[in-house]
C-alpha positions as CSV (number, residue, x, y, z in Angstrom):
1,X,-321.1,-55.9,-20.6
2,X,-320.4,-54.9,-23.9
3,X,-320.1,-50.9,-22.9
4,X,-318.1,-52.4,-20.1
5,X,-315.8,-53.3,-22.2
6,X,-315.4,-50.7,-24.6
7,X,-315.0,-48.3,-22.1
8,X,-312.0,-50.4,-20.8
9,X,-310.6,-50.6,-24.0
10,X,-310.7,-46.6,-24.2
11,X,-309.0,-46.7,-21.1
12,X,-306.4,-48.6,-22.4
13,X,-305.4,-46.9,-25.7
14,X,-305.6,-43.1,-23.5
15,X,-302.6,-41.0,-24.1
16,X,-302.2,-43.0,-27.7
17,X,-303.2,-40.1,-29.6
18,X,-306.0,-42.6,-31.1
19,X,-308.3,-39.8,-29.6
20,X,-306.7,-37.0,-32.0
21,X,-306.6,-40.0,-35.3
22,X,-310.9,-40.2,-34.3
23,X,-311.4,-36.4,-34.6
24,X,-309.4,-36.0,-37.7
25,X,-311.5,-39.3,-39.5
26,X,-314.5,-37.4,-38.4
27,X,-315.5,-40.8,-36.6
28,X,-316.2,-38.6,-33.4
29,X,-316.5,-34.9,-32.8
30,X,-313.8,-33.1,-30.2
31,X,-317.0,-33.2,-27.8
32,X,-317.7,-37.0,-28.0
33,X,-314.5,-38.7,-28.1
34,X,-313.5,-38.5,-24.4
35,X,-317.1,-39.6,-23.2
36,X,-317.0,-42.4,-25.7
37,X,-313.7,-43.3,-24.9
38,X,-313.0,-43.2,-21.3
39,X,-316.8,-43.2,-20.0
40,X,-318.2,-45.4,-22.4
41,X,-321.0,-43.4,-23.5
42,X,-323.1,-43.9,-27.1
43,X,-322.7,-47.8,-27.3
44,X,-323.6,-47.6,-31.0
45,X,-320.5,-44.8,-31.9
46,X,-318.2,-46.4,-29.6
47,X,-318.7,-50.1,-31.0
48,X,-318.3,-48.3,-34.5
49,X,-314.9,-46.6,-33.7
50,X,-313.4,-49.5,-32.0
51,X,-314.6,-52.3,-34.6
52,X,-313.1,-49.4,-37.3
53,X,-309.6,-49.4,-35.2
54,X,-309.4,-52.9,-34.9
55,X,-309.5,-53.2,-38.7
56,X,-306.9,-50.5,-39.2
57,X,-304.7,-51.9,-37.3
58,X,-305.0,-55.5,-37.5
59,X,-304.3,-54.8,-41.8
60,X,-301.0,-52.8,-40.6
61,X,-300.3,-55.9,-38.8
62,X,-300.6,-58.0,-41.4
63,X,-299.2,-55.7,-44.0
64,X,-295.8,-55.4,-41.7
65,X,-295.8,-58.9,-41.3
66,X,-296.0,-59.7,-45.1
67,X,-293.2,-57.3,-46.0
68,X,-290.9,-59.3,-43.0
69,X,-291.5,-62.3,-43.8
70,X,-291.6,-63.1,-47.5
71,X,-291.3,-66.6,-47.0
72,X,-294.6,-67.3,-46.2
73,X,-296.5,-64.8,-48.1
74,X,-297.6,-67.9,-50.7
75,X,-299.4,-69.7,-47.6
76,X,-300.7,-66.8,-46.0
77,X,-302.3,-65.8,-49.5
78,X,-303.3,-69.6,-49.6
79,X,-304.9,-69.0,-46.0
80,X,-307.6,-66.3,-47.4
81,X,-308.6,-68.6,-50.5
82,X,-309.5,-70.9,-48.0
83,X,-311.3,-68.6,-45.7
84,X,-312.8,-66.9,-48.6
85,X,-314.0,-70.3,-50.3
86,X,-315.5,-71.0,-46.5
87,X,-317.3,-67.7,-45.9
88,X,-319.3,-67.5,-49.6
89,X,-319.9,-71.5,-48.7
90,X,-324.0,-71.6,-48.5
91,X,-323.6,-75.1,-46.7
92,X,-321.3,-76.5,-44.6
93,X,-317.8,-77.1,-45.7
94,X,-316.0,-80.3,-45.0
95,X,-312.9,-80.4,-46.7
96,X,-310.4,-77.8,-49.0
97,X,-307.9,-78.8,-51.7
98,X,-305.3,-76.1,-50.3
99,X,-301.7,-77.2,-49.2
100,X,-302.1,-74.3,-46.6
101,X,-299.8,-75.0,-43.2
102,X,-301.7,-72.5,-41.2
103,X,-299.6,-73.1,-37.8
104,X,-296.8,-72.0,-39.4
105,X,-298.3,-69.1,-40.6
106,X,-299.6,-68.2,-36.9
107,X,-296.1,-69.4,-35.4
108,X,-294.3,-66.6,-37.6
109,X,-296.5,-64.2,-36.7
110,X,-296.4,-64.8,-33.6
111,X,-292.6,-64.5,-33.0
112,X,-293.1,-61.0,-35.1
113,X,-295.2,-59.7,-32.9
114,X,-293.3,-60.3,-30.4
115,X,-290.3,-59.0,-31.8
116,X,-291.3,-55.1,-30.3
117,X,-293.0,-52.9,-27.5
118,X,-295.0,-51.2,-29.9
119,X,-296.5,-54.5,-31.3
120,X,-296.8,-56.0,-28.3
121,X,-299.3,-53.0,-27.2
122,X,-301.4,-52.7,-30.3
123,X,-301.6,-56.8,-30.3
124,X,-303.3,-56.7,-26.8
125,X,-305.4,-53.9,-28.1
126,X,-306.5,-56.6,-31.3
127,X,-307.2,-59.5,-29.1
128,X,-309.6,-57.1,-26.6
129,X,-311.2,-56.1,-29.5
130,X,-311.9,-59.6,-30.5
131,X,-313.5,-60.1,-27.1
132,X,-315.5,-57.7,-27.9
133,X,-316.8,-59.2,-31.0
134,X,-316.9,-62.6,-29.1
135,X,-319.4,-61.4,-27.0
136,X,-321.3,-59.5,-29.6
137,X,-322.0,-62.4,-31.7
138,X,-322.3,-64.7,-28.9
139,X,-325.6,-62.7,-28.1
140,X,-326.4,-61.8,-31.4
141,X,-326.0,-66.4,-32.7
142,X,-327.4,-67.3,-29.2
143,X,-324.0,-69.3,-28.6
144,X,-324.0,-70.1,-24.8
145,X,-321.0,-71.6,-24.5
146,X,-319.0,-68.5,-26.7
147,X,-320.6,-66.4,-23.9
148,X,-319.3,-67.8,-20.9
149,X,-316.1,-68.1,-22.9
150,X,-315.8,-64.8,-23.5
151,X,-316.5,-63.7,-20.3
152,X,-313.8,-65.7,-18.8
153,X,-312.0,-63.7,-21.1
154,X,-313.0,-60.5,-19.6
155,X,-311.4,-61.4,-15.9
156,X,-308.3,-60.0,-16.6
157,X,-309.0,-57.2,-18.6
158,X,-311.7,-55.6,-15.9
159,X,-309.1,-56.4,-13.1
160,X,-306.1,-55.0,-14.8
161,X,-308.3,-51.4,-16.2
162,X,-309.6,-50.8,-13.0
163,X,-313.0,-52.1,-13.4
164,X,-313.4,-54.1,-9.9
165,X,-316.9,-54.3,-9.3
166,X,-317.7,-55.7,-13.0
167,X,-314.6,-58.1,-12.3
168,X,-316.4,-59.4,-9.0
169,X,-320.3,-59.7,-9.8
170,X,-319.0,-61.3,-13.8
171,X,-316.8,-63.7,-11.8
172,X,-319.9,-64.4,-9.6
173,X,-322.1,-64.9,-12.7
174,X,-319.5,-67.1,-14.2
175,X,-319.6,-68.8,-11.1
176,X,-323.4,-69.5,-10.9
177,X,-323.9,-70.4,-14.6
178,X,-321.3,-73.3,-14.8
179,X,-323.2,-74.6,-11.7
180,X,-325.9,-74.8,-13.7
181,X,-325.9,-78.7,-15.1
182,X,-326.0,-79.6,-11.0
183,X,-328.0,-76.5,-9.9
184,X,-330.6,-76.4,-13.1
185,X,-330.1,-78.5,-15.7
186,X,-333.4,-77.9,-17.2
187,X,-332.2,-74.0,-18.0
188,X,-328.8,-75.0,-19.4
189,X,-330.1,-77.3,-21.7
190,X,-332.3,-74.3,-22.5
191,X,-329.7,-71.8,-23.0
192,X,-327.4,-74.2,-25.1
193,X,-330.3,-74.0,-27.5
194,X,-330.3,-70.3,-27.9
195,X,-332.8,-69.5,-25.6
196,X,-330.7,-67.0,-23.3
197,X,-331.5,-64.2,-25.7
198,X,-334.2,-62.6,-27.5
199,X,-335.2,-63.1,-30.9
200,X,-338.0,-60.7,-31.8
201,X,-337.8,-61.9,-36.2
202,X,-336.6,-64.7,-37.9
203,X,-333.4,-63.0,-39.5
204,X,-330.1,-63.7,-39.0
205,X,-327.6,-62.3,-36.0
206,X,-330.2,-59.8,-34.6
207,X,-330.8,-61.6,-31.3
208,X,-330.2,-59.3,-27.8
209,X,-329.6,-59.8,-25.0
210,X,-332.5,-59.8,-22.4
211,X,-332.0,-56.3,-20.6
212,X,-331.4,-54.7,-24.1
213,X,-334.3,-56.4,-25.2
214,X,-336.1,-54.7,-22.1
215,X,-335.0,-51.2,-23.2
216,X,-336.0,-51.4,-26.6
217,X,-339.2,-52.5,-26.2
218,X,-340.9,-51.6,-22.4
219,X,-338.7,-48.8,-21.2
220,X,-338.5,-47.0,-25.0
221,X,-342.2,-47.3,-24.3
222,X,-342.6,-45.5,-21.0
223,X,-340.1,-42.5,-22.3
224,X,-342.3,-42.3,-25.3
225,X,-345.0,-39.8,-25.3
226,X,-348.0,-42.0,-24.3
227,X,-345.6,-43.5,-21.6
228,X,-345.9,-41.9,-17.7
229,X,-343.2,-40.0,-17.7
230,X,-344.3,-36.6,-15.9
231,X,-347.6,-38.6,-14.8
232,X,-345.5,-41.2,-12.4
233,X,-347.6,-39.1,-9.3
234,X,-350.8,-40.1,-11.1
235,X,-351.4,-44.0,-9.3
236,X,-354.8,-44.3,-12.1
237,X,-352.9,-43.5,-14.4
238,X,-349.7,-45.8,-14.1
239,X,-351.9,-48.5,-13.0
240,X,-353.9,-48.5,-16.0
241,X,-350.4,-48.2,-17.9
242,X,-349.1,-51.1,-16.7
243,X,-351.8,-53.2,-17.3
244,X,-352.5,-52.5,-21.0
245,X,-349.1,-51.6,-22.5
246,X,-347.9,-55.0,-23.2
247,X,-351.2,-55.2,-25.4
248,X,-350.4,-51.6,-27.0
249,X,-346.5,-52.1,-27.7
250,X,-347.8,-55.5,-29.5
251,X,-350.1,-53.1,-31.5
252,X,-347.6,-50.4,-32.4
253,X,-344.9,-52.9,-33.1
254,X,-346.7,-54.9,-35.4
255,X,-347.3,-51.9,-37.5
C-alpha cells in the first residue's frame, strides 16, 4: 500500500518541477525519476526521495512561519526542548517543566498556511507524506490500530489521484477488519498485540508486513539460483523444491 501511495503522491506533485529539483540533487537519474514518480517503481528510492522532500519542505515551512510570526518564536523554540527532552528520554516521560502553549503555536500556523495557494498545495503534499510515514511505522511498531487509521486516511487521497480500484478493495479491507471484534475476536486481540506483521529479530522497527515478508524470504528464494526458475516444466524437480526449501532458507538464513 505503501508504493500505492507514493506513486499517488508523484502524481500529485507532476508538472511541479520537483522532477527537475530530483535530477539536479542527484537523488534520481533523468531515467528514473518519471518511473519513480508517476509509476511508482523502486520502493526503496522512491520512499527516499519523498521522506527527503518532505523534510525540505516542511523546514521552509517552518522557517517562513518563524520569520511571520515573531511572536511566538519563544514557544515554538520552547516546543523542540520539549520534544527533544521526550525523544532522548530512555523511559517514559510523564510530565515537562516547559510553559509551552502548543495550540497556539499550531493555531498560528495554521491560519499561515492558509493565508496562500502555494502553501495550501505544499501543505497537502506534507500531510500525504505523513501518511506515508503512518503506515510505515504502523508495520514497522506492529500498531494495529495506527494501521487502520492510516488507511482511513488513504480514502480520499486514492479517490481524488485516480487510484479507484485501491480506493474500493482498501475500503473493503477497512470494512472487514473493524468487523473483526463481532466476526473474530480471537484475531483482533491478536493483531492489537503486534501479531499482524513479521518480526524475523529482536531489534527495533524492522517488522514487515506479511507479503513483504513473503518476498524476502520464499520468492527471493525461488529467483535465486538454486530456486526453479527455468526448471518450472520439471514437476520432480519443483516438487522436491517445495518440500525442502523451507528447511534450506532456514539453513542459509541462519548463516
Amino acid at each position: 500500500m505503501a508504493k500505492i501511495l507514493l506513486r499517488c503522491i508523484g502524481r500529485y506533485v507532476k508538472g511541479t518541477g520537483i522532477s527537475n529539483v530530483l535530477i539536479e540533487c542527484s537523488i534520481f537519474g533523468v531515467n528514473a525519476v518519471e518511473s519513480v514518480l508517476q509509476q511508482g517503481m523502486n520502493y526503496a528510492r522512491g520512499l527516499k526521495g519523498m521522506l527527503m522532500l518532505g523534510e525540505v519542505f516542511f523546514r521552509l515551512h517552518v522557517a517562513l512561519f518563524l520569520n511571520s510570526q515573531s511572536a511566538v518564536q519563544s514557544e515554538f523554540e520552547n516546543l523542540c526542548q520539549m520534544q527533544q527532552k521526550i525523544s532522548s528520554a530512555e523511559n517514559k516521560v510523564d510530565h515537562l517543566d516547559l510553559d509551552v502553549n502548543a495550540e497556539n503555536v499550531f493555531k498560528c500556523f495554521r491560519e499561515f498556511v492558509d493565508r496562500g495557494e502555494q502553501l495550501l498545495y505544499w501543505d497537502k503534499f506534507l500531510i500525504r507524506v505523513q501518511i506515508l510515514r503512518n503506515l510505515i511505522r504502523s508495520d514497522r511498531q506492529g500498531l494495529w490500530q495506527l494501521l487502520l487509521d492510516t488507511v482511513q486516511e488513504l480514502q480520499p487521497v486514492f479517490a481524488m489521484l485516480d487510484c479507484i480500484n485501491f480506493q474500493r478493495w482498501s475500503s473493503l479491507y477497512l470494512e472487514d477488519m473493524r468487523r473483526l471484534p463481532k466476526t473474530a475476536p480471537e484475531v483482533r486481540e491478536m493483531f492489537l498485540k503486534g501479531k499482524h506483521v513479521v518480526k524475523r529479530n529482536q531489534r527495533k522497527f524492522t517488522a514487515v508486513a506479511a507479503d513483504m515478508a513473503l518476498e524476502q524470504t520464499i520468492n527471493r528464494s525461488q529467483k535465486s539460483s538454486a530456486g526453479f526458475i527455468g526448471r518450472t516444466r520439471e514437476n520432480d524437480f519443483v516438487a522436491e523444491w517445495e518440500i525442502t526449501h523451507h528447511e534450506r532458507l532456514m539453513i542459509s538464513n541462519f548463516f
